[in-house]
C-alpha positions, 0 to 999 in steps of 0.5 A: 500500500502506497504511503501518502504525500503531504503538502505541509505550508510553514511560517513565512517567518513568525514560528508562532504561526506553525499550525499544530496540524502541520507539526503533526504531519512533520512529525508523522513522516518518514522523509521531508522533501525540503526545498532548502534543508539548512533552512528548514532544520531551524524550523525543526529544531524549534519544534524538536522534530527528528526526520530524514531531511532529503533536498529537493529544490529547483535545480534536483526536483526532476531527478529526486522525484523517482526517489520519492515516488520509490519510497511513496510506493513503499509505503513511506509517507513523505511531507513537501515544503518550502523554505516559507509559506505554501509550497509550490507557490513560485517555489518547487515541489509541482514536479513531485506531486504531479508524479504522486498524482500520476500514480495513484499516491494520496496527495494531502493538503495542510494549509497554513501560511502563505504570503500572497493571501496575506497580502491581499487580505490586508489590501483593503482591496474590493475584490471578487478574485485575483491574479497571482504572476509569481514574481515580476518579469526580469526581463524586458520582454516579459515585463512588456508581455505583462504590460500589454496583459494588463493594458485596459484591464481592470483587477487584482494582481499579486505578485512576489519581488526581490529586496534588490530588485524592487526599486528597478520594479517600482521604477518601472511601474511608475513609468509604464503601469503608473494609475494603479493602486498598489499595496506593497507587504515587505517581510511579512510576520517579520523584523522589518515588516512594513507596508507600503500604500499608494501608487507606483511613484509614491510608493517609489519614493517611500522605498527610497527614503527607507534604509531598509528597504532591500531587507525582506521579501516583498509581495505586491497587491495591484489594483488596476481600474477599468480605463476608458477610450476616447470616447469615455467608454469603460473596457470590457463594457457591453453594448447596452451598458457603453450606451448608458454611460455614454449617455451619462457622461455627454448628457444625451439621449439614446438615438444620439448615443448610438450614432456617435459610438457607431462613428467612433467605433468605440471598442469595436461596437458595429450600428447594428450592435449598437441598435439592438443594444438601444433596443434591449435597453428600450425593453428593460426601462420602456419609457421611464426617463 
């Protein structure tokens, strides 16, 4: 009978915030899939677990899957994590449970940390879902990618950066993606914790009148409102809702809405769209003013 595989999430720094559950399944392992096991022995240590620590991190996680799914298959139970937080989140272990899932092993979630969820829930963000981009493009081609993407949306997007990268990030955000929202977490549960709120530029110039602001990872929380065209039209609007606003914006009525965004071609919008659209709308309202 095969063992079971456990997805363990550990402090992202505070060690008052390891679960007893996730305690328990270290403790009830036979071999920990540690992503750095230097690091995590502090973490064991405090809480006086003794178990077979073997690595596996980006660089070893194809060729050690073999010898944890060996060792599943026979029986032994292993526990994934990561250096902090919930694995597999921008870290490794993806290879290993994907292996586990293929053949036939338990896969057991054991929830706990993580700094993206933490991050949005102190944003203060209004928000009915988000993106998570894993760590801000190093490159420019994938820094254009990402602006392109977010050009004209609106949401909330997540995403990890470096202590020594993240002056060149928010730099770069104040130049190309400079009306959004951000609320910036550094070293969360730990030291040098600090949040940072507002836009790109002001939080620009927040990091560099801090000292410490290359201490610590970060986790951004940005909030992107929907822009408008030419014509004052939301992205992503329909027919029947860009005439209504069209309508509130120019102070106008419908006939005359449809003519000037058929003429403008207001996000791709064709007449007969539009007319049927001021149809729908004459069916919902009828003729209340």
């Amino acid at each position: 009978m095969s063992g079971r595989l456990y997805v363990v999430a550990t402090p992202i720094g505070n060690l008052g915030d390891m679960s007893p559950r996730a305690a328990e399944a270290l403790r009830g392992a036979d071999i920990i899939a540690a992503e750095d096991t230097q690091t995590s022995m502090t973490l064991l240590n405090r809480f006086d677990i003794r178990i077979k620590l073997v690595s596996n991190h980006k660089f070893n996680e194809t060729g050690v899957a073999g010898y944890f799914l060996k060792e599943l298959q026979n029986g032994k139970n292993i526990a994934l994590i990561s250096d902090a937080g919930t694995p597999c989140l921008s870290d490794p272990g993806n290879i290993l449970i994907r292996r586990a899932i293929e053949n036939d092993v338990e896969v057991v979630g054991v929830p706990g940390p993580c700094a993206a969820v933490l991050a949005l829930s102190v944003s203060g963000f209004d928000m009915q879902g988000f993106e998570f981009l894993g760590f801000f493009p190093r490159d420019g081609t994938g820094k254009k990618k990402l602006e392109k993407k977010l050009d004209g949306q609106s949401g909330v997007y997540v995403f990890y950066e470096s202590p020594k990268r993240i002056t060149k990030t928010f730099e770069y955000m104040a130049k190309n993606l400079p009306e959004c929202e951000v609320c910036l977490c550094n070293d969360l549960t730990k030291k040098f914790e600090r949040i940072y709120r507002g836009s790109p530029s002001q939080i620009l110039k927040q990091l560099q009148e801090n000292p410490d602001a290359e201490k610590g990872e970060y986790t951004a929380v940005a909030k992107f409102a929907e822009s408008a065209d030419d014509s004052g039209v939301s992205s992503g609007a329909s027919p029947e809702s860009a005439i209504v606003e069209f309508m509130v914006r120019q102070k106008c009525g419908a006939k005359e809405a449809v003519k000037c965004l058929a003429a403008e071609n207001a996000r791709n919008f064709g007449k007969n769209e539009l007319y049927a659209a001021s149809l729908n709308l004459k069916k919902m309202f009828g003729n209340e003013r």
